[in-house]
Residue frames as qw, qx, qy, qz and C-alpha x, y, z in Angstrom:
[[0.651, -0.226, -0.622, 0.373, -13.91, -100.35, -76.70],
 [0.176, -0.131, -0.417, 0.882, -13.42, -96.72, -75.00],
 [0.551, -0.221, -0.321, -0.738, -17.36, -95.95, -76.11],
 [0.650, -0.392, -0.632, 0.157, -18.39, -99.81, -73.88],
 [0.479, -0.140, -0.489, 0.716, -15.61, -98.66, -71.12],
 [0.006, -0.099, 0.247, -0.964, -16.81, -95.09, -70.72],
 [0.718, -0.289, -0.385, -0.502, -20.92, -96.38, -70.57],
 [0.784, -0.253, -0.558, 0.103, -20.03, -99.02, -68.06],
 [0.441, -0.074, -0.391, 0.805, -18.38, -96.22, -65.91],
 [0.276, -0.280, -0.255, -0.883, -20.94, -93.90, -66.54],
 [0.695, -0.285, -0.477, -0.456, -23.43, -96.15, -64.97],
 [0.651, -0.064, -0.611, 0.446, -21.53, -97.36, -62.40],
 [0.257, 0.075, -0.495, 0.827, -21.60, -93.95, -60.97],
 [0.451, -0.296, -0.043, -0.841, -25.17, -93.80, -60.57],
 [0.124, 0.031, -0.911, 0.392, -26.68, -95.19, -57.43],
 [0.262, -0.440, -0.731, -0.451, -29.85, -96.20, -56.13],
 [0.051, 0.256, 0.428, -0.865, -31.29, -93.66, -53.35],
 [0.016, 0.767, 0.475, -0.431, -34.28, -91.77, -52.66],
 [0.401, 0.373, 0.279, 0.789, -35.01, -89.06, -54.53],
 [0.282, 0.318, -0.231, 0.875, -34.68, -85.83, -53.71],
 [0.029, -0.744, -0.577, -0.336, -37.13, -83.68, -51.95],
 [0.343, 0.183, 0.052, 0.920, -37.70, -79.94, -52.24],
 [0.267, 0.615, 0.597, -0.441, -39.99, -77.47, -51.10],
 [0.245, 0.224, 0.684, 0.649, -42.13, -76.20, -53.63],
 [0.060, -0.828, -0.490, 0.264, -43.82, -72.88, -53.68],
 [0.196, 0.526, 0.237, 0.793, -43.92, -69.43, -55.37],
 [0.307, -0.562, 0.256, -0.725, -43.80, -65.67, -52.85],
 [0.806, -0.562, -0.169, -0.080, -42.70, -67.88, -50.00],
 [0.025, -0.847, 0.384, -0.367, -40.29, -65.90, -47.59],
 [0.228, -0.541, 0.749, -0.308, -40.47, -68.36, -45.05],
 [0.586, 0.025, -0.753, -0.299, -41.50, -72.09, -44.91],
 [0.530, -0.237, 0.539, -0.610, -43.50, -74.32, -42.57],
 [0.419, -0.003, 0.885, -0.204, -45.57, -77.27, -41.64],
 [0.567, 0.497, 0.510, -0.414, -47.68, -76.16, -44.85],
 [0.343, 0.661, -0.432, -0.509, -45.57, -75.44, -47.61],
 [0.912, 0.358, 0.012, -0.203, -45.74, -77.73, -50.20],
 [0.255, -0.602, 0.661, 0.369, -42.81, -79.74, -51.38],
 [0.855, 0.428, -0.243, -0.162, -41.98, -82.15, -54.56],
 [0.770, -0.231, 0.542, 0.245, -40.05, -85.24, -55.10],
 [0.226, 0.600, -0.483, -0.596, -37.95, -84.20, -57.62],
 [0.903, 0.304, 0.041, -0.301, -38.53, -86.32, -60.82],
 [0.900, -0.078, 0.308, 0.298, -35.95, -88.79, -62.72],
 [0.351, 0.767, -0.069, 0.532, -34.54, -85.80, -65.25],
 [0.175, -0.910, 0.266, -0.266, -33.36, -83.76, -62.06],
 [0.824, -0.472, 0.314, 0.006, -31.96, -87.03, -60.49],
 [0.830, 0.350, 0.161, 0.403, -30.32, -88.14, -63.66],
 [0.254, 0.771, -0.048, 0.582, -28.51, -84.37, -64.07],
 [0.417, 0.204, -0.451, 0.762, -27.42, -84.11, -60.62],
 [0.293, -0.786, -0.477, -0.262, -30.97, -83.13, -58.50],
 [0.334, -0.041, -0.475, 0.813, -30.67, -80.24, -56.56],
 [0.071, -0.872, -0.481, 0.049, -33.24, -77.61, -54.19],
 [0.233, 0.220, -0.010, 0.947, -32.68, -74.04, -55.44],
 [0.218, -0.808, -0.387, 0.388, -34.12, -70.98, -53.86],
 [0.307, 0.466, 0.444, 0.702, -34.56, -68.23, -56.44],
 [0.245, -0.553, -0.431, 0.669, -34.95, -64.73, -55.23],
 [0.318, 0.747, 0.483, 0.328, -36.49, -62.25, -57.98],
 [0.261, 0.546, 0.041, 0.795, -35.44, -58.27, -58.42],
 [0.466, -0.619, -0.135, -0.618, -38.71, -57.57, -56.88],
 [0.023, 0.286, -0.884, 0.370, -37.13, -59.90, -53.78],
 [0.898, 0.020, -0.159, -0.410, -40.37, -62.73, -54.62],
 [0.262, -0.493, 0.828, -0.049, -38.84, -66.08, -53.31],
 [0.906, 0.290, -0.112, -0.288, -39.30, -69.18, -54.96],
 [0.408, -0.466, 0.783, -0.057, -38.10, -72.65, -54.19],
 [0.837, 0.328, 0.034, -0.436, -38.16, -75.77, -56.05],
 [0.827, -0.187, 0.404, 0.342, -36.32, -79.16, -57.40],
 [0.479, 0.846, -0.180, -0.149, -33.44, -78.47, -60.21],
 [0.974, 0.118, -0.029, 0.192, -29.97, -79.46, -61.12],
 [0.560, -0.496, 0.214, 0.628, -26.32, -79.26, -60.79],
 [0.428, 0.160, 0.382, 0.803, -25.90, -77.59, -64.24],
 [0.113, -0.833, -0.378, -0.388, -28.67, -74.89, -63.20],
 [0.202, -0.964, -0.107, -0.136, -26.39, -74.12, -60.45],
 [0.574, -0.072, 0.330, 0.746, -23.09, -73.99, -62.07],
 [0.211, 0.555, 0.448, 0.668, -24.72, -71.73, -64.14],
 [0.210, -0.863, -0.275, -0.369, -26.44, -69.37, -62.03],
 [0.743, -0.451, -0.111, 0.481, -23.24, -69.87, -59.23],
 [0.657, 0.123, 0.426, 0.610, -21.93, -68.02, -62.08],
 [0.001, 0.546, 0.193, 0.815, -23.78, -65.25, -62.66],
 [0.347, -0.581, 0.023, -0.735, -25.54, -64.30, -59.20],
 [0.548, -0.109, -0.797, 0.230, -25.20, -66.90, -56.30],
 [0.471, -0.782, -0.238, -0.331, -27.44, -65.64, -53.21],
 [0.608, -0.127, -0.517, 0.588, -25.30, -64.97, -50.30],
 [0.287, -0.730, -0.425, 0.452, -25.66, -62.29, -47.50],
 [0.066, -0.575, 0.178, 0.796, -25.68, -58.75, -48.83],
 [0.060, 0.358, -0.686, -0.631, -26.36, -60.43, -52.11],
 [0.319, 0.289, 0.826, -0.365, -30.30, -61.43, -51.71],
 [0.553, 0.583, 0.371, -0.466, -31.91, -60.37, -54.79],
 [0.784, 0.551, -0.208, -0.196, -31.97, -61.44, -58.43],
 [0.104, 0.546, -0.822, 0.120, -29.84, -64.46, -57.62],
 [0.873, 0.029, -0.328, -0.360, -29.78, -68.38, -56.80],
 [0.204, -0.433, 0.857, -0.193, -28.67, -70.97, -54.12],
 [0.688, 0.275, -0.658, -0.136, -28.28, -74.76, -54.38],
 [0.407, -0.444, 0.753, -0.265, -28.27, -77.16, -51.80],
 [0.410, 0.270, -0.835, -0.250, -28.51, -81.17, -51.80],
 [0.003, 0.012, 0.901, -0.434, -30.52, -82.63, -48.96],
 [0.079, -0.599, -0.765, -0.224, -33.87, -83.37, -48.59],
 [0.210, -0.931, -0.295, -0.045, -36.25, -79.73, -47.68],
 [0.651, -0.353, -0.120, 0.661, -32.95, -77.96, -47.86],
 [0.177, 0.158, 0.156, 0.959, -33.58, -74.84, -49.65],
 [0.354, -0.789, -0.486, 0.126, -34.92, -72.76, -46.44],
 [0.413, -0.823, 0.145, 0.363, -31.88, -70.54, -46.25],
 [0.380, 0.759, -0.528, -0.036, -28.56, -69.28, -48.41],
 [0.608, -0.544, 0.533, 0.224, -26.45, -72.08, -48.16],
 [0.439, 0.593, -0.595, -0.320, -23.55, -73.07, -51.06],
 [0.845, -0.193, 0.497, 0.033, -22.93, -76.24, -52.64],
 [0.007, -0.661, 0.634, 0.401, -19.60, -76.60, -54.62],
 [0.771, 0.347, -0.360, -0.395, -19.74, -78.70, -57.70],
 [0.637, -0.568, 0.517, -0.059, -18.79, -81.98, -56.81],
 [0.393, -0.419, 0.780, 0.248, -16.10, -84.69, -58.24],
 [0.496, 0.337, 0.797, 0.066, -18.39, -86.86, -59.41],
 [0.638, 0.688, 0.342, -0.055, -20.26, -84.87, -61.70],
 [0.134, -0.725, 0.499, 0.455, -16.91, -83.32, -62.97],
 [0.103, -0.448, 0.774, 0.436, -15.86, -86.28, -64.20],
 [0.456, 0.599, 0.656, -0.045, -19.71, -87.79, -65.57],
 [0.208, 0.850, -0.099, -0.473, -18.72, -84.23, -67.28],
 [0.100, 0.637, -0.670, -0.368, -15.50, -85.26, -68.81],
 [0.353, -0.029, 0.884, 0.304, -16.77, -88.99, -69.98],
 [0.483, 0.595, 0.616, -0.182, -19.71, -87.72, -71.56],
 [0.335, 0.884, -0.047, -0.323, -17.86, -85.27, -73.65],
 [0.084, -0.403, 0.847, 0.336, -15.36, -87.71, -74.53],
 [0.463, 0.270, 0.844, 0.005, -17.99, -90.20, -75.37],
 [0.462, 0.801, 0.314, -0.215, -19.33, -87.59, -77.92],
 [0.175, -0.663, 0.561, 0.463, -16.17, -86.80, -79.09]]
């Protein structure tokens, strides 16, 4: 019965929307009316879609679609903020949002998709 329950909640908390979209492009400082972008696919949406902006040693920028557990992880080890622009990663959630540093704190929801899926494997 708590295997049904925790599926039927599970589902519940996914909603139908739009999916994401990100720009998409490799050595691009700044964006415009030409940079490319992607609609993130059904894997990023399912995992929490998010646009990161990825900033390389060599300070190469690179944008693109990804997920909340790519930036929990990388929040973790190197989050981009001022002063703090190279070998590092930011995260945002809106469509064409990763133009700039901006943070986005893990949120409720996937917390607790966290904590039934690891009870459901339990």
């Amino acid at each position: 019965m708590d295997k049904i329950f925790c599926i039927i909640v599970a589902l519940c908390l996914f909603s139908l929307t739009d999916a994401l979209v990100c720009y998409d492009c490799s050595n691009c400082d700044k964006v415009n009316d030409d940079t490319n972008s992607e609609t993130c696919n059904f894997l990023h949406e399912a995992a929490g879609a998010r646009c990161l902006k990825s900033i390389d040693s060599a300070g190469v920028v690179s944008r693109s679609c990804g997920n909340q557990l790519t930036c929990t992880f990388t929040d973790a080890i190197s989050e981009c903020t001022p002063g703090n622009e190279l070998s590092c990663v930011t995260c945002c959630e809106g469509n064409l949002c990763n133009t700039a540093i901006i943070r986005t704190p893990i949120t409720i929801t996937m917390l607790f998709i966290a904590v039934i899926i690891l009870r459901f494997l339990k």
